[in-house]
TORPA-4810 file (N, C-alpha, C, O; in nm, 3 decimals):
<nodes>
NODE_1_-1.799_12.354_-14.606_-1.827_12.238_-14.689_-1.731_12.125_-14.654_-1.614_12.161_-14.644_X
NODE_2_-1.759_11.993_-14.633_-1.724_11.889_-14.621_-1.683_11.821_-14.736_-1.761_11.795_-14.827_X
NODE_3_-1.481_11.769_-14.736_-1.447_11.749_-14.853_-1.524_11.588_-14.867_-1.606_11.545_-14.786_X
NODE_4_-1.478_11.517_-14.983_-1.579_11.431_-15.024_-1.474_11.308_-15.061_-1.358_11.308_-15.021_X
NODE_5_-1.521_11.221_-15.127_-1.428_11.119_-15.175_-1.373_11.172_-15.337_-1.465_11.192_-15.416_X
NODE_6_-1.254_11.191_-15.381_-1.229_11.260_-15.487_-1.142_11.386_-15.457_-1.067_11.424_-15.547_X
NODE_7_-1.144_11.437_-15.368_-1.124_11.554_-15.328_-0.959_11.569_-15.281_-0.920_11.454_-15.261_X
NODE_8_-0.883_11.633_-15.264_-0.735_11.603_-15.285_-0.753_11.713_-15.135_-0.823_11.811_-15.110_X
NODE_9_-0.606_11.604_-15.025_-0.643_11.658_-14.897_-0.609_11.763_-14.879_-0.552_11.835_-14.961_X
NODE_10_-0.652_11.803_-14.707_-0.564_11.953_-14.757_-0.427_11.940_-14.784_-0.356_11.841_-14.801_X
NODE_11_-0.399_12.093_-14.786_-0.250_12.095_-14.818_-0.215_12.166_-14.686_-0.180_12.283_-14.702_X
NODE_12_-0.218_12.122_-14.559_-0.244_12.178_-14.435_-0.071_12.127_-14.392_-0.031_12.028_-14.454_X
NODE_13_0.027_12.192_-14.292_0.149_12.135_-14.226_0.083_12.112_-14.118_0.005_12.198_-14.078_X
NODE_14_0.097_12.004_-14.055_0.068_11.989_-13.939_0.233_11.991_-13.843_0.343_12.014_-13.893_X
NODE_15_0.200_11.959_-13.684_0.344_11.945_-13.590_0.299_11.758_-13.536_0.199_11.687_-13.529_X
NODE_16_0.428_11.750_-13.513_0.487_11.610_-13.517_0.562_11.695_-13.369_0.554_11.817_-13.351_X
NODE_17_0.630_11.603_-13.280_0.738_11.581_-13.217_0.863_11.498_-13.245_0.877_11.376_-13.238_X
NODE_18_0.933_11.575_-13.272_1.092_11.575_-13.303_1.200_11.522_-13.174_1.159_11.539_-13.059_X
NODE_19_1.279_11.484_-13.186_1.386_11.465_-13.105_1.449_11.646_-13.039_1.480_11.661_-12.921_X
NODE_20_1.453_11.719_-13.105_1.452_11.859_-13.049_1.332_11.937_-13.061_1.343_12.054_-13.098_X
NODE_21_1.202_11.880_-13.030_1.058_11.948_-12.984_1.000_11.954_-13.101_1.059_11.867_-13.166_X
NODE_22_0.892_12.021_-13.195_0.783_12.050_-13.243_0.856_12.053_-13.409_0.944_12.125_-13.456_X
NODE_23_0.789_11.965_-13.457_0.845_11.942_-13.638_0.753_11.952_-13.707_0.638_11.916_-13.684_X
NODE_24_0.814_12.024_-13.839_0.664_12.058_-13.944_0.654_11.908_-13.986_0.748_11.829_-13.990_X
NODE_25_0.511_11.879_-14.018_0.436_11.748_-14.130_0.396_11.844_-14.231_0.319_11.933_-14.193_X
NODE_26_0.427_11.844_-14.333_0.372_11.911_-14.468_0.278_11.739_-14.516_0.329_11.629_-14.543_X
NODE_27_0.112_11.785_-14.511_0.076_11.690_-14.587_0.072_11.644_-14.701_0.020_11.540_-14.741_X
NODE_28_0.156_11.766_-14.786_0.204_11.765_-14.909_0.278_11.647_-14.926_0.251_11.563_-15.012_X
NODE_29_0.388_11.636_-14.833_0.499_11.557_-14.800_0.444_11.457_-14.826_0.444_11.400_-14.935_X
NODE_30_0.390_11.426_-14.726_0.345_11.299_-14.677_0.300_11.211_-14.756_0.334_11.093_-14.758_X
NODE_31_0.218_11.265_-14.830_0.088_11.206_-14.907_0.111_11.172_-15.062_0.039_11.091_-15.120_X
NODE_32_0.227_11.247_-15.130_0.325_11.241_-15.225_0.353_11.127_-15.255_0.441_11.077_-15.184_X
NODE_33_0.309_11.061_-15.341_0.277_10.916_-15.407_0.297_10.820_-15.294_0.407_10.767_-15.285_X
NODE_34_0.220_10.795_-15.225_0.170_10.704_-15.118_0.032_10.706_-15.095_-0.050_10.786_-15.138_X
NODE_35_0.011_10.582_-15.002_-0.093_10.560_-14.964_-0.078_10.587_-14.833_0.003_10.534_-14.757_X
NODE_36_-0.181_10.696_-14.798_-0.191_10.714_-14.638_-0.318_10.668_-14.540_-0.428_10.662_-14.595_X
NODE_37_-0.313_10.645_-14.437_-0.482_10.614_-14.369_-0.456_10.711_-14.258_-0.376_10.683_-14.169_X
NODE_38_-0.516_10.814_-14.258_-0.554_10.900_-14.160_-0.693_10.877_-14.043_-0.798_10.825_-14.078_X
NODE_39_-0.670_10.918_-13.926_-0.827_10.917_-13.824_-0.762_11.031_-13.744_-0.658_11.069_-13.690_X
NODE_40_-0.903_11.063_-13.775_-0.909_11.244_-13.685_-0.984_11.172_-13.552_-1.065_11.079_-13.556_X
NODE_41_-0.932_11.244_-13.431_-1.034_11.226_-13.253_-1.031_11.358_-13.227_-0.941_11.436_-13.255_X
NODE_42_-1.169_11.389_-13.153_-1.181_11.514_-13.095_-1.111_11.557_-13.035_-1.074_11.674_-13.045_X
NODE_43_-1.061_11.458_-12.935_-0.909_11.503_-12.802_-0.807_11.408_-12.797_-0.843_11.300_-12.844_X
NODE_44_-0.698_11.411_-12.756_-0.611_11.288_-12.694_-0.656_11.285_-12.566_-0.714_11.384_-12.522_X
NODE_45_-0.633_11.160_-12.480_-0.629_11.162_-12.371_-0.823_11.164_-12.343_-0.879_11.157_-12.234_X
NODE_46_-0.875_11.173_-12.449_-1.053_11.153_-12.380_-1.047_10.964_-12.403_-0.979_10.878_-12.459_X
NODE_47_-1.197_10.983_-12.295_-1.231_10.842_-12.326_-1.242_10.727_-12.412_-1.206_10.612_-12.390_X
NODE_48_-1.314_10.793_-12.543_-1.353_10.624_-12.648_-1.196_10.663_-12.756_-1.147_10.576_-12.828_X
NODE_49_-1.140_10.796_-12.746_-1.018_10.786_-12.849_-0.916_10.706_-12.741_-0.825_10.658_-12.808_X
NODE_50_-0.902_10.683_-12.640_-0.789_10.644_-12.564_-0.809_10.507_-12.511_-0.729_10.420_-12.476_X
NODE_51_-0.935_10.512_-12.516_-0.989_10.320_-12.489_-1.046_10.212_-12.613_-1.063_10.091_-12.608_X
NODE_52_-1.069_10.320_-12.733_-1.091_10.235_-12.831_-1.026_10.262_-12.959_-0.970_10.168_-13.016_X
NODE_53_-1.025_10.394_-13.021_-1.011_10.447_-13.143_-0.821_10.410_-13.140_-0.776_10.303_-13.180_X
NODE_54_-0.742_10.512_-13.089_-0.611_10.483_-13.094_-0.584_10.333_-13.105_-0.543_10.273_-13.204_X
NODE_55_-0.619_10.278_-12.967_-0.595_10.168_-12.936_-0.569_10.010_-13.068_-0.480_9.928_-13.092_X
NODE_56_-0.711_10.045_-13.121_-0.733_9.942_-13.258_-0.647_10.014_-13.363_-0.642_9.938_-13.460_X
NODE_57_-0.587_10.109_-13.385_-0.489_10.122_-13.480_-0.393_10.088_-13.438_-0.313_10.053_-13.525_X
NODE_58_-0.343_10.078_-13.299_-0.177_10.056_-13.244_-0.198_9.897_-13.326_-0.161_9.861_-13.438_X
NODE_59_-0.274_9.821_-13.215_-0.329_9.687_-13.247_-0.353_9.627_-13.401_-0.359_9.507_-13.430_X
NODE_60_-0.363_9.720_-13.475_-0.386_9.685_-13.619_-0.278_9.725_-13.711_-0.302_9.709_-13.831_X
NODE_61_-0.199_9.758_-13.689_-0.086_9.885_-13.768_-0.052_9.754_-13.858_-0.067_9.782_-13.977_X
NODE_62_-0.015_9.632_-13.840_0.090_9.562_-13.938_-0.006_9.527_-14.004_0.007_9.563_-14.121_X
NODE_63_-0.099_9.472_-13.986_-0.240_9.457_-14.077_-0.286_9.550_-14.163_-0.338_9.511_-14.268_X
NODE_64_-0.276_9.673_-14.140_-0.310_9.781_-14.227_-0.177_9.788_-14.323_-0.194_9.784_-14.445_X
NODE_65_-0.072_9.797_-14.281_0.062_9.827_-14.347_0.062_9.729_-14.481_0.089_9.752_-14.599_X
NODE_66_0.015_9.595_-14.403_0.030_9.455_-14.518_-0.065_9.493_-14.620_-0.042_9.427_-14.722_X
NODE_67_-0.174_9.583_-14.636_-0.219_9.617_-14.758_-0.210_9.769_-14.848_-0.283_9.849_-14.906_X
NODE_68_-0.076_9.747_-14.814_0.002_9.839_-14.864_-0.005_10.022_-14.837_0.028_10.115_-14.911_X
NODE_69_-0.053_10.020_-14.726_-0.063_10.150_-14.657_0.107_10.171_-14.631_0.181_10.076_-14.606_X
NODE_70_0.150_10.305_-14.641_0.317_10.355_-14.591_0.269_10.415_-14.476_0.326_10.368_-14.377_X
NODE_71_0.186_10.498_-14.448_0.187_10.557_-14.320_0.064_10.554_-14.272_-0.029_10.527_-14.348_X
NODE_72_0.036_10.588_-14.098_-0.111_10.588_-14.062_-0.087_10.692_-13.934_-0.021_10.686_-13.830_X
NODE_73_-0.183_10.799_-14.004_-0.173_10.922_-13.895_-0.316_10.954_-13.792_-0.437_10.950_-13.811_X
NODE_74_-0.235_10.984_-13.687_-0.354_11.023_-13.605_-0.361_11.146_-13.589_-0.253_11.202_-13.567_X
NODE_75_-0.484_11.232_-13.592_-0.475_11.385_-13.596_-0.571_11.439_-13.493_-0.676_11.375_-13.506_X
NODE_76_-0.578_11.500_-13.428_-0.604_11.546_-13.308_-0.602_11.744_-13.309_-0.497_11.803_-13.333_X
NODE_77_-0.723_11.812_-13.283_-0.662_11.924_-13.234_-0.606_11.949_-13.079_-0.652_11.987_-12.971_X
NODE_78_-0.483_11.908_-13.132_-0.418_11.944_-12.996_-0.275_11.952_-13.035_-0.234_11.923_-13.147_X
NODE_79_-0.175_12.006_-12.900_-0.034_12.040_-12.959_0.067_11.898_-12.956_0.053_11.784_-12.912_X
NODE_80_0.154_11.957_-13.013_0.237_11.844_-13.026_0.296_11.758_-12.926_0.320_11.639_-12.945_X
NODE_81_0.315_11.806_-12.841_0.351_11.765_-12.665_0.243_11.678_-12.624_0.267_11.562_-12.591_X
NODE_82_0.110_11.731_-12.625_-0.008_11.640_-12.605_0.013_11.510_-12.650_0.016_11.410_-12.578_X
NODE_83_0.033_11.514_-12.812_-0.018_11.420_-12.883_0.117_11.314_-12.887_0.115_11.194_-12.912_X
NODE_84_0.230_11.397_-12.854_0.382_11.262_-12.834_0.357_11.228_-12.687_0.423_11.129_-12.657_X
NODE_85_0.283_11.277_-12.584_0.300_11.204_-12.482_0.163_11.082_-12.479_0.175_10.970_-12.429_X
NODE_86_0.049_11.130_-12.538_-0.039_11.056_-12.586_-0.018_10.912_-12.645_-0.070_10.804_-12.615_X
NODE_87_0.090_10.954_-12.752_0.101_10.832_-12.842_0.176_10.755_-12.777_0.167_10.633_-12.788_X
NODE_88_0.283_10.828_-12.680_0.372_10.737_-12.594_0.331_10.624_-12.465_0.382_10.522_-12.420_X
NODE_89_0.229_10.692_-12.440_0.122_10.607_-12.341_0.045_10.511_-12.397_-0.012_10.424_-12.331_X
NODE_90_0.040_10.523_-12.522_-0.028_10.461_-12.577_0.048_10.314_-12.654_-0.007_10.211_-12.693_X
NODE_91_0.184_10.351_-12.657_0.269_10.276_-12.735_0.277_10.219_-12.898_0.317_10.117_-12.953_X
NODE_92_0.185_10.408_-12.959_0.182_10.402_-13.082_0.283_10.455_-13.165_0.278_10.544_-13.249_X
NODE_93_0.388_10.372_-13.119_0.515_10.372_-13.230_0.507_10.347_-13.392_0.613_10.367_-13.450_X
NODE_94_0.413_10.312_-13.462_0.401_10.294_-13.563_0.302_10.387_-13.624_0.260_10.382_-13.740_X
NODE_95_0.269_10.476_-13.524_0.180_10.541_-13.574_0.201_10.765_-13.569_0.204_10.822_-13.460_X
NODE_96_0.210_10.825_-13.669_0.219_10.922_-13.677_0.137_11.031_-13.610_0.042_11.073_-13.676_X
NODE_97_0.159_11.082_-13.491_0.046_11.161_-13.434_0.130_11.327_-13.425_0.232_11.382_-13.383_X
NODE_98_-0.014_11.356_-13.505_-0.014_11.483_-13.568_-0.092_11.569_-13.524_-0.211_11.536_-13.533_X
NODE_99_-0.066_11.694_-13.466_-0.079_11.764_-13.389_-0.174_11.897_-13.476_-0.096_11.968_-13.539_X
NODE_100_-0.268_11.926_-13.485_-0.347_12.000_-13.570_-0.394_12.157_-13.482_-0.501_12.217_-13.497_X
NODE_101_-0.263_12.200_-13.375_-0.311_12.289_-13.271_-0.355_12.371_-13.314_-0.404_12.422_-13.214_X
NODE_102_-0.389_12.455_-13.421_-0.518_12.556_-13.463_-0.600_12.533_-13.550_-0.650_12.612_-13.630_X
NODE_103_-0.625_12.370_-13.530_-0.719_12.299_-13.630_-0.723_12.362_-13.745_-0.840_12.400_-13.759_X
NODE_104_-0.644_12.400_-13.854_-0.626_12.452_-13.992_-0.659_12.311_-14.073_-0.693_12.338_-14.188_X
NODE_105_-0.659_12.204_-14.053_-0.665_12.082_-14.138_-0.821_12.068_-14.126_-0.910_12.057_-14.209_X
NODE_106_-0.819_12.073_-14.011_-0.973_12.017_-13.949_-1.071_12.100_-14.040_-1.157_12.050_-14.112_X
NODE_107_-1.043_12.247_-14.024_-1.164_12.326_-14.106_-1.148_12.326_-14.237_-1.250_12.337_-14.305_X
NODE_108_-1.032_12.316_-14.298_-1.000_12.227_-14.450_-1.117_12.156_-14.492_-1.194_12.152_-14.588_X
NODE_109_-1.097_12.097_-14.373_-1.190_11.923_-14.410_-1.309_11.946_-14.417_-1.388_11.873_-14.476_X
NODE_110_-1.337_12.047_-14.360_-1.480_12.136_-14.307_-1.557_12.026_-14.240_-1.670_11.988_-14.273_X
NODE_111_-1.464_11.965_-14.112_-1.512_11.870_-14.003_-1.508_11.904_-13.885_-1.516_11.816_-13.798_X
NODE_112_-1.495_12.027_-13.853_-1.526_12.065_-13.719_-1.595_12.053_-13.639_-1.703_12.078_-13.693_X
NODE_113_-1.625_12.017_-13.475_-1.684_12.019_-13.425_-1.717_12.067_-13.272_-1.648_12.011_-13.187_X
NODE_114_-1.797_12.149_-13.231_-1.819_12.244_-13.107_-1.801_12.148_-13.003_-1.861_12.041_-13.009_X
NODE_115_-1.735_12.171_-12.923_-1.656_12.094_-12.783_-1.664_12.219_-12.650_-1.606_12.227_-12.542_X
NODE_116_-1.751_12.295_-12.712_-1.739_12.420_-12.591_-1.844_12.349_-12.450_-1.822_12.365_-12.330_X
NODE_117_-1.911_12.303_-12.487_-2.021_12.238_-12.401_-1.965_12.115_-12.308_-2.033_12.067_-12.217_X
NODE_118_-1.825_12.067_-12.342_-1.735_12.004_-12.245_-1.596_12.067_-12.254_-1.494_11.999_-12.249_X
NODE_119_-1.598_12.206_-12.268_-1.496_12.290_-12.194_-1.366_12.273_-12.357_-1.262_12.340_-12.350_X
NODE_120_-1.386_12.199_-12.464_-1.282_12.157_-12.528_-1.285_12.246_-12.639_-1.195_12.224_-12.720_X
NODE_121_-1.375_12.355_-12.673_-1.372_12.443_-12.784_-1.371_12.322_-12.911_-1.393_12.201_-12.916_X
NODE_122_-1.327_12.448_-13.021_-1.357_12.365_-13.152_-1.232_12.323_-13.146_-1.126_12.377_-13.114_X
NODE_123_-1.271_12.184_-13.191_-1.234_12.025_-13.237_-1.287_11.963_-13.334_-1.393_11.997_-13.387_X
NODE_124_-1.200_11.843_-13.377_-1.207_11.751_-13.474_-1.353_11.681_-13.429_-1.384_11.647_-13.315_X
NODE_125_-1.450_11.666_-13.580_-1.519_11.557_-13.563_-1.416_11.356_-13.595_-1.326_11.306_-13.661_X
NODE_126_-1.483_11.334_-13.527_-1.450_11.171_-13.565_-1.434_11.126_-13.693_-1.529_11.155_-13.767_X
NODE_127_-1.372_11.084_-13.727_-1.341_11.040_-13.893_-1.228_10.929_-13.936_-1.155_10.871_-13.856_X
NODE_128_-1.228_10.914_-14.060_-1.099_10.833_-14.114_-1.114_10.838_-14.272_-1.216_10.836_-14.341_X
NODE_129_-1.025_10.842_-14.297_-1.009_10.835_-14.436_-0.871_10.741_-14.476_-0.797_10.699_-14.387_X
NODE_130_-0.849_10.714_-14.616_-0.745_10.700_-14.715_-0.741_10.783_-14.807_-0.846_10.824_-14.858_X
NODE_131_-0.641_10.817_-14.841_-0.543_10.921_-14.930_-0.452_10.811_-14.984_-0.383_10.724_-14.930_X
NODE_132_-0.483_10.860_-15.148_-0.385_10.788_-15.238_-0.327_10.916_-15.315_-0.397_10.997_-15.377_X
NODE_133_-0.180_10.923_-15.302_-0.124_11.043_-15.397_-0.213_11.155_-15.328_-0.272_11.226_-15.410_X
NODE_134_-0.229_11.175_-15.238_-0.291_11.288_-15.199_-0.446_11.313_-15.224_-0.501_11.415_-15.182_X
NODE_135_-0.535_11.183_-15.317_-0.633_11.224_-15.313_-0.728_11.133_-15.219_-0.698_11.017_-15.190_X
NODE_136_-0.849_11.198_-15.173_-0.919_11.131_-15.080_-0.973_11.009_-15.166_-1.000_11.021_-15.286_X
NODE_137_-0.993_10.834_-15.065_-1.052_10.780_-15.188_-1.105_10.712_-15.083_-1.180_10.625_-15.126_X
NODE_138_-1.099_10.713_-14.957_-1.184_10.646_-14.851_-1.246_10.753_-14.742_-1.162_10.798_-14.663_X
NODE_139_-1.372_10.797_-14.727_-1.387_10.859_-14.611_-1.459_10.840_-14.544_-1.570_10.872_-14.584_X
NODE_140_-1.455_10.779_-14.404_-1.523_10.720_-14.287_-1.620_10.818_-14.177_-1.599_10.800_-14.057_X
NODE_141_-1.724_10.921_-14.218_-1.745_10.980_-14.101_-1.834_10.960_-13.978_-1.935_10.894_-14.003_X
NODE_142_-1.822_10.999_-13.859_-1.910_10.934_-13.794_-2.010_11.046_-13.726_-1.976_11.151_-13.671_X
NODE_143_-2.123_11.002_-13.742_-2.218_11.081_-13.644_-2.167_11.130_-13.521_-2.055_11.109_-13.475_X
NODE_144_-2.286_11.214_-13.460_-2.187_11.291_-13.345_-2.210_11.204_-13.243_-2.324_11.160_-13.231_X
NODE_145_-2.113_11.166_-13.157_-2.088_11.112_-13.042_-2.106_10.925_-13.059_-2.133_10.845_-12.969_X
NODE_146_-2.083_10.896_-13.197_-2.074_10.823_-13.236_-1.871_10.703_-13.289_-1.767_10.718_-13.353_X
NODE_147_-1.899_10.663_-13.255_-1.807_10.550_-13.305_-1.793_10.371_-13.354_-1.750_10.262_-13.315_X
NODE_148_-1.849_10.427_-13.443_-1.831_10.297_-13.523_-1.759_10.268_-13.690_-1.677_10.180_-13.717_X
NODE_149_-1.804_10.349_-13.766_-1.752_10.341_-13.920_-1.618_10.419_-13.944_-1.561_10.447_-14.050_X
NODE_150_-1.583_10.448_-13.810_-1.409_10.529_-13.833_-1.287_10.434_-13.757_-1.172_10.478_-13.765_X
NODE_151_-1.311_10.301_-13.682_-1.219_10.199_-13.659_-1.140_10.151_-13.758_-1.158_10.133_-13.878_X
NODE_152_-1.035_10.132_-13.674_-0.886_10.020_-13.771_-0.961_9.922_-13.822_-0.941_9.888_-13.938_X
NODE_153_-1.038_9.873_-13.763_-1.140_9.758_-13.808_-1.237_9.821_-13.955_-1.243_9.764_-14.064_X
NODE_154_-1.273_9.891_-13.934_-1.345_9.951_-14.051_-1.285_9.964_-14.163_-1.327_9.926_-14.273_X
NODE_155_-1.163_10.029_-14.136_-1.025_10.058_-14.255_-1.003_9.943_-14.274_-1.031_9.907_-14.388_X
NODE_156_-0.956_9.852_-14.198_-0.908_9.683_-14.241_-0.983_9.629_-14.376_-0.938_9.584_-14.481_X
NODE_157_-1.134_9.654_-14.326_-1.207_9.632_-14.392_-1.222_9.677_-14.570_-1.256_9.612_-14.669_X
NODE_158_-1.189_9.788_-14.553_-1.286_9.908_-14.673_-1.102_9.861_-14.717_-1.115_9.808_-14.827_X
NODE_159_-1.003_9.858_-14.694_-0.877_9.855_-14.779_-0.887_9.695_-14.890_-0.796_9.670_-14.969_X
</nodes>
């Protein structure tokens, strides 16, 4: 089942990269009277997340921040190494990339999606949301192989 708007996120730890390698994210933490904007990508390092999706959040981060967002995470099933060298190429310093390597958040969300048919196993469907205090109050999903209603632009928007 697919959580909904209302729905309080998971309570999933994700890994971060640390200055000494692989750090817990408790989304407990995180999400703990704040406003968060999360976007899930199937992979790092694929095409429309690395030429469009990341990209318009690096590009948008102070814009999103100015309406009072504290943090904006990117979640990915993939490991933490992936996703800090990812974000580093990417020059998403403002942006939290969170490493979901046995997609435990993802099936939370009950947003999974089959990637075996391009070698990538199960993965994140495309998405975005806002989390206030931990509860869902924006959720962006997108059809499959689709990208449009889960952009920084979209969030800009819907905030």
């Amino acid at each position: 089942m697919t959580l909904a708007v209302g729905d309080q996120i998971p309570q999933v730890t994700l890994k971060t990269m640390g200055e000494k390698g692989p750090e817990n994210l408790a989304m407990a933490d995180l999400c703990a009277g704040k406003k968060v904007v999360l976007f899930a990508v199937p992979g790092a390092f694929t095409p429309t997340c690395s030429a469009a999706h990341l990209p318009g959040y690096v590009v948008n981060s102070d814009e999103i921040k100015a309406k009072g967002v504290d943090a904006i995470v990117c979640l990915s099933v993939n490991d933490a190494f992936v996703m800090n060298a990812w974000g580093e190429g990417q020059n998403a310093t403002e942006i939290i990339m969170a490493a979901d390597g046995n997609g435990e958040f993802t099936k939370a969300m009950g947003l999974e999606m089959d990637g075996s048919g391009f070698g990538l196993g199960t993965r994140s469907s495309r998405y975005s949301l806002v989390a206030e205090d931990g509860k869902i109050t924006i959720l962006n999903l997108e059809k499959g192989g689709a990208f449009e209603v889960s952009s920084a632009e979209a969030i800009l928007a819907a905030l």
